[in-house]
Wavefront OBJ file of the C-alpha trace (Angstrom):
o trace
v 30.637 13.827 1.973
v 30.910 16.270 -0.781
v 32.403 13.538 -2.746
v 30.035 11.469 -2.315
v 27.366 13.695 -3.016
v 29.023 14.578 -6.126
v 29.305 10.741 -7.489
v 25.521 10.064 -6.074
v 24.703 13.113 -8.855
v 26.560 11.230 -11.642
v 24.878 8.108 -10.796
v 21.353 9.656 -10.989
v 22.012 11.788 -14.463
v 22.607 7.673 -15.289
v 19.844 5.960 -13.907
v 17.720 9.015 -15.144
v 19.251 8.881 -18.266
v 17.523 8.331 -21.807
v 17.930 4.621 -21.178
v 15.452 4.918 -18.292
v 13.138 7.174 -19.706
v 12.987 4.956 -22.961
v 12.154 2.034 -20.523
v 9.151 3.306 -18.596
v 7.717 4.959 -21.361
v 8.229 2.224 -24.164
v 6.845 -0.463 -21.036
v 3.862 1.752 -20.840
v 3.299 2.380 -25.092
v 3.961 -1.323 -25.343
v 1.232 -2.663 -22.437
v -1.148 0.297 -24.169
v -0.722 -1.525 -27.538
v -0.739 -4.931 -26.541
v -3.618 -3.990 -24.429
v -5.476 -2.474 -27.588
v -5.801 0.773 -25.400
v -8.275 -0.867 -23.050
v -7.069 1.574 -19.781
v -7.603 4.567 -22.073
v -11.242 3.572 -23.250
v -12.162 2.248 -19.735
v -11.510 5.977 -17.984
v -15.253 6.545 -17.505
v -15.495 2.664 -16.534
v -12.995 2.689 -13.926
v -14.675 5.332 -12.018
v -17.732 3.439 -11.580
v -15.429 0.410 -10.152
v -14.225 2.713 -7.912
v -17.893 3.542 -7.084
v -18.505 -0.367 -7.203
v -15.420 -1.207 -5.085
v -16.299 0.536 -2.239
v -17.873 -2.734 -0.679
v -16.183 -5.852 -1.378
v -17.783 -8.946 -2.308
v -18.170 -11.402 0.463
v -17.158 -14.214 -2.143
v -13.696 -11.828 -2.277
v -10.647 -12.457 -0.239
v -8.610 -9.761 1.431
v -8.039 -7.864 4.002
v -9.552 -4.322 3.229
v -11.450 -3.328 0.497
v -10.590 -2.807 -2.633
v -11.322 1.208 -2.250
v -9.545 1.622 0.981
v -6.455 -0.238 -1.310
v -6.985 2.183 -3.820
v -6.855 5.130 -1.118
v -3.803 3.853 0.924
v -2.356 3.540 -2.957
v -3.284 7.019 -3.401
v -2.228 8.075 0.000
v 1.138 7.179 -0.939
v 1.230 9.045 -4.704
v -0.370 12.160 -4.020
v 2.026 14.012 -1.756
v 5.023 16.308 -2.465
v 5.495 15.023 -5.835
v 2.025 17.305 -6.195
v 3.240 20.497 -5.199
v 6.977 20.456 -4.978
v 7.728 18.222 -7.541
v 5.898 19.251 -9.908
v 6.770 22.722 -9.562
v 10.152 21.372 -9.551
v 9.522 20.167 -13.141
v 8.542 23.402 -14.427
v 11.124 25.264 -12.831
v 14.430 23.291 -14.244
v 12.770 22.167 -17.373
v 10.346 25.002 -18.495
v 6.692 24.822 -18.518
v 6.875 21.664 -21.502
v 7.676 19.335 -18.932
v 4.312 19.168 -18.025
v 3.076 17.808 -21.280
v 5.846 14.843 -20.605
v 3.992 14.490 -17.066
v 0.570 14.078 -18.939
v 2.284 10.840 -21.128
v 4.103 9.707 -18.375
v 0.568 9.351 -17.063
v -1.426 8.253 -19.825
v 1.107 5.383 -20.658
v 1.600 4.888 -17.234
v -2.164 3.931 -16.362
v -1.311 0.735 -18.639
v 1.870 -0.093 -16.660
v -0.052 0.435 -13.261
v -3.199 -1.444 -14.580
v -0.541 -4.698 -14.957
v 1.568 -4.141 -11.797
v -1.755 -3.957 -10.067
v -3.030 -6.868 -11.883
v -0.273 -9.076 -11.433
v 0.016 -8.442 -7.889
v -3.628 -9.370 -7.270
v -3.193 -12.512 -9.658
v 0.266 -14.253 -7.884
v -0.256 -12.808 -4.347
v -0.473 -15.288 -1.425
v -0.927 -15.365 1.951
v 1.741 -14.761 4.992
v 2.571 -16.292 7.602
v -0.277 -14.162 9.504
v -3.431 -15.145 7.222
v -2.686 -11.896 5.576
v -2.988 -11.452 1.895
v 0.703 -10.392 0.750
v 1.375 -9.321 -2.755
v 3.784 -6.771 -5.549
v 6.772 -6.596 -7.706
v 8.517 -9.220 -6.181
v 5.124 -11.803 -5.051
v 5.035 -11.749 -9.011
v 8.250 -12.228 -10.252
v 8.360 -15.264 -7.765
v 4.994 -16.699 -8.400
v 4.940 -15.776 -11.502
v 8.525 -15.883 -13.649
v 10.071 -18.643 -11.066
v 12.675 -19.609 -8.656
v 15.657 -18.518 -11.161
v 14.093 -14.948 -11.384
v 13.699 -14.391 -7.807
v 16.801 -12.668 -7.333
v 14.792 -10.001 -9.534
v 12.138 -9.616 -6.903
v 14.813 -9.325 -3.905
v 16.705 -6.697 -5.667
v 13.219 -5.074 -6.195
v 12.531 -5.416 -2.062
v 15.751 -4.142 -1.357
v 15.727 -0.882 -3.379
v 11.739 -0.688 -2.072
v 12.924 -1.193 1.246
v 15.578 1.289 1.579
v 13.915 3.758 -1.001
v 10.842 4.273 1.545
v 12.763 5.809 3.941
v 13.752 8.919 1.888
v 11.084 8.871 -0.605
v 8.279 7.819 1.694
v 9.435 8.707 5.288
v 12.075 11.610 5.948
v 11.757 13.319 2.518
v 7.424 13.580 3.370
v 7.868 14.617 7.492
v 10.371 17.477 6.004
v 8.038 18.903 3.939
v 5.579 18.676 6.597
v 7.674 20.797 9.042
v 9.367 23.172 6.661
v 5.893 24.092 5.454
v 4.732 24.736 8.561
v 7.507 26.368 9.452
v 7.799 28.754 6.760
v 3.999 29.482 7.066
v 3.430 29.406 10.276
v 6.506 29.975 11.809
v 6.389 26.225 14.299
v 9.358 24.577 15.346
v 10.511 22.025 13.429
v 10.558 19.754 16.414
v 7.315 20.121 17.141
v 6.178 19.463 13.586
v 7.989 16.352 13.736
v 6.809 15.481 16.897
v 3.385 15.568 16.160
v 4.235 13.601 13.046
v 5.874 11.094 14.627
v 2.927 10.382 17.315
v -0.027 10.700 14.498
v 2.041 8.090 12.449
v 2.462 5.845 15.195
v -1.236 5.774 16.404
v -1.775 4.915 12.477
v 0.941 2.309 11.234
v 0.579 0.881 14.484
v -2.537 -0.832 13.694
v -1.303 -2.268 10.196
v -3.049 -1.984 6.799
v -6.705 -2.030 8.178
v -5.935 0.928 10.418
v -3.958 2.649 7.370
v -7.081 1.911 5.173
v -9.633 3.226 7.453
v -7.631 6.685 7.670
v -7.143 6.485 4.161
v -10.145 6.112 2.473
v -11.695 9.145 4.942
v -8.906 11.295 4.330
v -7.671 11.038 0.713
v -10.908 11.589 -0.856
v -11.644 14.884 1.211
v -8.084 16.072 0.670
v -8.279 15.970 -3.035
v -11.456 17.581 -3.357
v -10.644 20.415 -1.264
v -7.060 21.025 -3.138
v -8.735 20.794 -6.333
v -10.982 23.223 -4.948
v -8.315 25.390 -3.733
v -6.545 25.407 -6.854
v -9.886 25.905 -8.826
v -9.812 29.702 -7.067
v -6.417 30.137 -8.516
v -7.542 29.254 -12.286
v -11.060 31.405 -11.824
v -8.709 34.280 -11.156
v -6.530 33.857 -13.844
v -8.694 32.706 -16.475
v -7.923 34.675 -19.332
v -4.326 32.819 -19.129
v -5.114 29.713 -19.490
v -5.659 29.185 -23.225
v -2.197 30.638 -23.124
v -0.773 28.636 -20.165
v -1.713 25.478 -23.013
v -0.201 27.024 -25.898
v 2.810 27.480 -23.627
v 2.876 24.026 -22.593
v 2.802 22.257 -26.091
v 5.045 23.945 -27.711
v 7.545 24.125 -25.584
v 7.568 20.463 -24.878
v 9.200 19.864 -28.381
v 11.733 23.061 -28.448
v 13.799 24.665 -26.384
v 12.546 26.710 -23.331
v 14.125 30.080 -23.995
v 15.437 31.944 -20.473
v 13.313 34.659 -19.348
v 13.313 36.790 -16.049
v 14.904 34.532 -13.652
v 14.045 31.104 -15.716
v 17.303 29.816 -17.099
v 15.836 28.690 -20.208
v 15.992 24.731 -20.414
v 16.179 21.859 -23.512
v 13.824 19.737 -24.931
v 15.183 16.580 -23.486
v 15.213 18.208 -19.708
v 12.054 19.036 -20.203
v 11.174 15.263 -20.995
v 13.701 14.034 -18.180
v 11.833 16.020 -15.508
v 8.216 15.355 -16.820
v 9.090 11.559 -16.812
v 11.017 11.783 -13.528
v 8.719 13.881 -11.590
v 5.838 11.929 -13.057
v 6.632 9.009 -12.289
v 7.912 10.590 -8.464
v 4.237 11.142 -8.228
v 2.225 8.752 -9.698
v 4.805 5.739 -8.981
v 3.284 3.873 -12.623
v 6.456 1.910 -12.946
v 7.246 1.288 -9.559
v 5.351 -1.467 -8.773
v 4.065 -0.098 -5.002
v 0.711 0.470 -5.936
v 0.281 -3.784 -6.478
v 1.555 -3.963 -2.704
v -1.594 -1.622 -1.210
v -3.868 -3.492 -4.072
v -2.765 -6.839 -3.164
v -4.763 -6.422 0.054
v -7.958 -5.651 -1.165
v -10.526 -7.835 -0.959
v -11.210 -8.816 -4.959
v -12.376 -12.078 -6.816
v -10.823 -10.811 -9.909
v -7.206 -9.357 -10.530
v -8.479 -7.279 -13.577
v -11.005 -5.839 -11.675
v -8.355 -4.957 -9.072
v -6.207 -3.451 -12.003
v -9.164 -1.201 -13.223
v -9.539 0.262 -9.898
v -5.766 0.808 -9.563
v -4.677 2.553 -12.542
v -7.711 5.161 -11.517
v -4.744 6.138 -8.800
v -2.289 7.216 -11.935
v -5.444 9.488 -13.930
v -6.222 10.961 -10.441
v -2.947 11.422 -9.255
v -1.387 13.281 -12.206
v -3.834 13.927 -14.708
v -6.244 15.849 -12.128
v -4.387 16.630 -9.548
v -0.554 17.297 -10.675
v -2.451 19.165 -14.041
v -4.125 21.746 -11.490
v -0.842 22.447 -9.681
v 0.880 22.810 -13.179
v -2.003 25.103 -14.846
v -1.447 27.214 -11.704
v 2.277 27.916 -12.280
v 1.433 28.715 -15.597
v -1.157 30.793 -16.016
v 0.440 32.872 -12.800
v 3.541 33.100 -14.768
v 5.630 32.711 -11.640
v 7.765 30.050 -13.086
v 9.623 32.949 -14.915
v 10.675 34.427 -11.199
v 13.783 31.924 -10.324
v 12.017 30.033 -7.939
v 11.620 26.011 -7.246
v 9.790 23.239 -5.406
v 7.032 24.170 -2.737
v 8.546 27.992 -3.116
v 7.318 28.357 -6.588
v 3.787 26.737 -5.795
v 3.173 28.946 -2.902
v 3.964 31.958 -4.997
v 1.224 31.066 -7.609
v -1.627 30.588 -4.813
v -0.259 34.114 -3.300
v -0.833 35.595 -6.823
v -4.695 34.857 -6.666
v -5.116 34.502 -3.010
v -2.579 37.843 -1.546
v -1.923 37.257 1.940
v -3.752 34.197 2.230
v -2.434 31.693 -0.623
v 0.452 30.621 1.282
v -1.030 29.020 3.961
v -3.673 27.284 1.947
v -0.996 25.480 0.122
v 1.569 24.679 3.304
v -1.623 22.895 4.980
v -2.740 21.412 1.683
v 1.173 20.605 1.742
v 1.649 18.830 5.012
v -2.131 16.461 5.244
v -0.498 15.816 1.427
v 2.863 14.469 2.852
v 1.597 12.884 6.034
v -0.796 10.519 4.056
v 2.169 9.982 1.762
v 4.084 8.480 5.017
v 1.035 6.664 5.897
v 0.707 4.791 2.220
v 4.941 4.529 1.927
v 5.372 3.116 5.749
v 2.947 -0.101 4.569
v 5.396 -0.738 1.495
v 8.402 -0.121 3.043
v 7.253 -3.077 5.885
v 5.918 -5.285 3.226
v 9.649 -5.063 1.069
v 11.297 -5.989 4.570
v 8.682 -8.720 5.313
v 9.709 -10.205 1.867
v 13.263 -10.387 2.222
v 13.524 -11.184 6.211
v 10.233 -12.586 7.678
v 7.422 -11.073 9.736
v 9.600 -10.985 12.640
v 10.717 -7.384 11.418
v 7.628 -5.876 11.044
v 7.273 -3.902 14.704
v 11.046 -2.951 14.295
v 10.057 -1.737 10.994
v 7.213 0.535 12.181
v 9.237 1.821 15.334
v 12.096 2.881 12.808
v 9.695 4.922 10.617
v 8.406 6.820 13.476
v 11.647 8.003 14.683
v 12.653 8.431 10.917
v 9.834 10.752 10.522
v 10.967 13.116 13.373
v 14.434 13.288 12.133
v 13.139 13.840 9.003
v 11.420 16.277 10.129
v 14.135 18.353 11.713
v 16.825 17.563 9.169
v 18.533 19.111 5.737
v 17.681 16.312 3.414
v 19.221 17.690 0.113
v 21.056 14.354 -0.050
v 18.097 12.268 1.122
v 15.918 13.433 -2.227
v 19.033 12.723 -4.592
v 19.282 8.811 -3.151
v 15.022 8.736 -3.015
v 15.403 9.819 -6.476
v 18.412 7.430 -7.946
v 16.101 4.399 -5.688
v 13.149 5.019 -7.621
v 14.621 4.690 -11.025
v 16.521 1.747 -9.728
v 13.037 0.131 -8.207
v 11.691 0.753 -11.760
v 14.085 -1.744 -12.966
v 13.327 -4.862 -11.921
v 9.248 -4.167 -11.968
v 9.785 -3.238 -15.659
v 11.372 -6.169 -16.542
v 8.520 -8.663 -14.429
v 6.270 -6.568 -16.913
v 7.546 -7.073 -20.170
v 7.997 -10.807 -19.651
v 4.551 -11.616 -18.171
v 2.276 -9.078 -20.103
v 1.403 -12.041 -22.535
v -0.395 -12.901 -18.747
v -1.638 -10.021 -18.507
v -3.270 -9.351 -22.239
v -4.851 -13.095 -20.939
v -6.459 -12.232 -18.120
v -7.362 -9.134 -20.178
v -9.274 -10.894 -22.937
v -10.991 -13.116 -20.672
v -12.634 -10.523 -18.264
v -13.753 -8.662 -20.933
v -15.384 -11.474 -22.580
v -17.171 -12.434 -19.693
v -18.045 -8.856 -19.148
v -19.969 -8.567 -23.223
v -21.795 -11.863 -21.926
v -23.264 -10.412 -18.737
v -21.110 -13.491 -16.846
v -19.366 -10.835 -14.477
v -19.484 -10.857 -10.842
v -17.594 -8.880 -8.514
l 1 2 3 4 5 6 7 8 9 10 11 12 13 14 15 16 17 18 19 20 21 22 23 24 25 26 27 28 29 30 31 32 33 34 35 36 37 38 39 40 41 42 43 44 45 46 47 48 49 50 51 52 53 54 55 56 57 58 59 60 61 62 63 64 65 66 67 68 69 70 71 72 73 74 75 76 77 78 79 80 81 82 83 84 85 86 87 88 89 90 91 92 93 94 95 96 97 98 99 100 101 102 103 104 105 106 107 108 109 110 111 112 113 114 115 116 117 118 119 120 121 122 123 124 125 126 127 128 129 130 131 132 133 134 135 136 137 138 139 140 141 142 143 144 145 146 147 148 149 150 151 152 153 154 155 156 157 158 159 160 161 162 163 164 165 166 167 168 169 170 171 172 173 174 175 176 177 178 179 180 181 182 183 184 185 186 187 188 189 190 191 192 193 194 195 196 197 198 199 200 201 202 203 204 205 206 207 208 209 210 211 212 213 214 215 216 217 218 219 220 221 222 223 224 225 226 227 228 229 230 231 232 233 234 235 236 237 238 239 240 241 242 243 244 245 246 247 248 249 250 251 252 253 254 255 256 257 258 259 260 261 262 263 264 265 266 267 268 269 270 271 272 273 274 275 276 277 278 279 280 281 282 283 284 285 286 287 288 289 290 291 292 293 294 295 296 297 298 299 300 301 302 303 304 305 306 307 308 309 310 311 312 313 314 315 316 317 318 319 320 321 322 323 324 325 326 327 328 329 330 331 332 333 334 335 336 337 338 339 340 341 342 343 344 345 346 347 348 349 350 351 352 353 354 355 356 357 358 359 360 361 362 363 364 365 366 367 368 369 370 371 372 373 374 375 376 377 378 379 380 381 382 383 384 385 386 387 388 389 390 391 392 393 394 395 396 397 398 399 400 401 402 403 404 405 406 407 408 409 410 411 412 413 414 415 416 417 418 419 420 421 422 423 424 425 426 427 428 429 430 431 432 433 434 435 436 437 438 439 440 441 442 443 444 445 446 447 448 449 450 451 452 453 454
C-alpha cells in the first residue's frame, strides 16, 4: 500500500503539474477574451438572474428551477474546499496562494459560464422524461460520435471521482469535526449522515433541489456572518493581510515560526488546485445540476451558473482566507480545518471552534447532497438508468464509512480525479467555444433590442 501511495503522489505532482495549471487557466483567459469579458461586466447582472431565476418560466423546460440548479450546484462547491482547503492552500504555499485562488476564479467564471451553457444547449431527455445534461451530453451532442469516447472518459473519472471528492472525503469531515469539537463518535456522525442523505437523494434532483435552495442560501449568509466577527476583530490587519497576499504571490514565501516558507510556483499550484477543488470551474459538474433547470435559454442558464464560481470563491473562500491572514495563524505549523479553527478561536476564545466545526459539517453534508446527483448522472451515462437506486444505496453506505475512516489516500485519488475530469471538459471547451461566443452574441443582441424573454 505504501507503494502505491507513493506512485499515486507522483502521478498527482503530474496531473497537477504546470501542464494542468496552464490548461485551466489559459481555457479560462481564452473563453474571457473570446467572450470580450462579458462574465466579468455581467457580475452585477447575474445577480439579478439569480433574483429572476427563482421562478421558471412556464414556456421553460426542466425539471427544477433554474435557482434550485444553481443551489444544488452550489451545494456541491461550497464545502471543505471552503475551510480546509483553502486553509490548506495557505498553509503549504504561503498566504500568495490566495491571490492564485482569486484568478482561478475570475477566469474560471468564463469556463463555468460555457460548461453551463453548453450543457443547457445539447442536453436531452432520458429515458424517464427527465432533462439529462454535462461534459459528456455535450461532447456527444455537440462534437459527435468520434468524440464520444471523450465524454465516457469524462463519466468515468466523474463517476469514480464522486466517491472521494463528493462522498467519503465530505462525511469525514463531517464526523472528525464533530468529533474534535464536540467530542461524538464517529459512528454516530456517520450514522446520522448516512440516514439524512438517504431521506434526501432518495427522492432524486427535485428532493435535492428543494433542500438545496433552503439550505445553501442560509448557510452562506450565516458563515459570512460568522467570519465577518473574525475580520471586525482584527481589523487593523487587514490592509496588511492584502499587502501580504500580493506580494507574496509573485516571490517566494520566506519560512517563519512554524511556516516552512514556500515558492512562487506552489503558491500558484495550490491556489489553482484548491480553487478549482472548490469552485469546480473546469470540471464540468456544475452543467450536470444546470442541465435540470427549467430555462428557455442556455445563456441565461450560463449567467446564473457562473454566479456559483464568484460566490463560491470570491465571497466565500476570500472570507476564510482574510481570516487566516489577518489572525496570522498560518505562521503556527498548522493545516486544513486545524488552521481555520485556530483563526475563529483567535477572535472568538472558547467559542470559535465550534462555530466553524458546525459551519464545517452543514458545509460538507450539502456538498454530498450536490456530488451524490453527479456521481448518479456519470453512471446513468455510461450504463443506463437501471443503476441509479444501486447508485444511491452505495453513497449512503459510502458516507458512513467515510465517516469512520482515515482517508489520507482517498483525498490524494479525489485530487489526481479532478485534474483528470478537467481534461476531457477542457478540451469539449476549446473546440466548441466558437458555439459558445454564438449563442453569446445572439442573446445579447436580443437583449439591446428589448426581444428577451425568460
Amino acid at each position: 500500500m505504501q507503494a502505491f501511495t507513493e506512485w499515486l503522489k507522483a502521478v498527482n505532482d503530474i496531473v497537477w503539474g504546470l501542464p494542468i495549471i496552464v490548461l485551466i487557466l489559459g481555457t479560462g483567459f481564452y473563453l474571457q477574451l473570446r467572450l470580450r469579458f462579458m462574465p466579468l461586466r455581467n457580475i452585477a447582472y447575474g445577480f439579478r438572474m439569480i433574483w429572476r431565476s427563482r421562478h421558471a418560466n412556464d414556456k421553460a423546460h426542466g425539471d427544477i428551477s433554474p435557482y434550485a440548479a444553481l443551489m444544488t450546484a452550489l451545494s456541491a462547491t461550497v464545502g471543505t474546499g471552503n475551510i480546509a482547503g483553502v486553509a490548506t492552500a495557505i498553509a503549504v504555499g504561503g498566504p500568495g496562494a490566495l491571490f492564485w485562488m482569486w484568478m482561478t476564479a475570475l477566469v474560471g467564471m468564463a469556463t463555468k459560464y460555457a460548461e453551463v451553457l453548453l450543457a443547457v444547449h445539447y442536453r436531452e431527455k432520458d429515458a424517464k422524461g427527465q432533462w439529462v445534461g454535462g461534459p459528456m451530453y455535450a461532447i456527444k451532442n455537440g462534437l459527435g460520435r468520434k468524440w464520444k469516447w471523450l465524454g465516457t472518459l469524462f463519466a468515468i473519472f466523474g463517476g469514480l471521482a464522486g466517491f472521494g471528492i463528493g462522498c467519503m472525503v465530505q462525511s469525514n469531515g463531517v464526523s472528525s469535526a464533530m468529533h474534535d469539537a464536540f467530542g461524538i463518535p464517529l459512528w454516530v456522525t456517520g450514522l446520522v449522515c448516512a440516514v439524512l442523505t438517504a431521506a434526501v437523494i432518495l427522492g432524486g434532483i427535485q428532493r435535492i433541489g428543494a433542500v438545496a435552495e433552503k439550505l445553501i442560501p442560509a448557510m452562506c449568509i450565516a458563515y459570512v456572518l460568522c467570519v465577518g466577527v473574525v475580520l471586525a476583530v482584527f481589523a487593523g490587519q487587514i490592509p496588511q493581510a492584502l499587502a501580504t497576499i500580493f506580494e507574496q504571490a509573485f516571490s517566494p514565501t520566506a519560512a517563519t515560526g512554524g511556516f516552512i516558507g514556500s515558492t512562487v510556483l506552489m503558491a500558484i499550484r495550490m491556489g489553482v488546485a484548491r480553487g478549482i477543488f472548490s469552485n469546480e470551474a473546469g470540471l464540468g459538474t456544475a452543467g450536470i445540476a444546470q442541465a435540470a433547470g427549467a430555462s428557455k435559454d442556455p445563456v441565461f442558464s450560463g449567467i446564473v451558473g457562473m454566479m456559483g464560481t464568484f460566490i463560491d470563491t470570491i465571497v466565500v473562500c476570500t472570507m476564510t482566507g482574510l481570516a487566516i491572514v489577518v489572525t496570522g495563524v498560518w505562521q503556527g505549523g498548522a493545516n486544513g480545518a486545524v488552521l481555520s479553527a485556530q483563526s475563529f478561536e483567535a477572535a472568538l476564545p472558547g467559542v470559535g471552534k465550534y462555530v466553524l466545526a458546525i459551519c464545517l459539517a452543514v458545509f460538507a453534508f450539502t456538498t454530498i447532497l450536490g456530488w451524490a446527483y453527479y456521481g448518479e448522472k456519470c453512471w446513468t451515462y455510461l450504463v443506463g438508468p437501471i443503476c441509479e437506486k444501486p447508485f444511491r444505496i452505495l453513497w449512503v453506505i459510502g458516507t458512513y464509512f467515510g465517516a469512520v475512516a482515515t482517508l489520507d489516500l482517498a483525498w490524494l485519488i479525489a485530487d489526481t480525479l479532478n485534474a483528470l475530469m478537467a481534461i476531457p471538459n477542457l478540451i469539449a471547451l476549446l473546440l466548441l467555444s466558437p458555439v459558445v461566443a454564438r449563442l453569446t452574441r445572439d442573446y445579447f443582441a436580443r437583449k439591446q433590442s428589448g426581444q428577451l424573454e425568460h
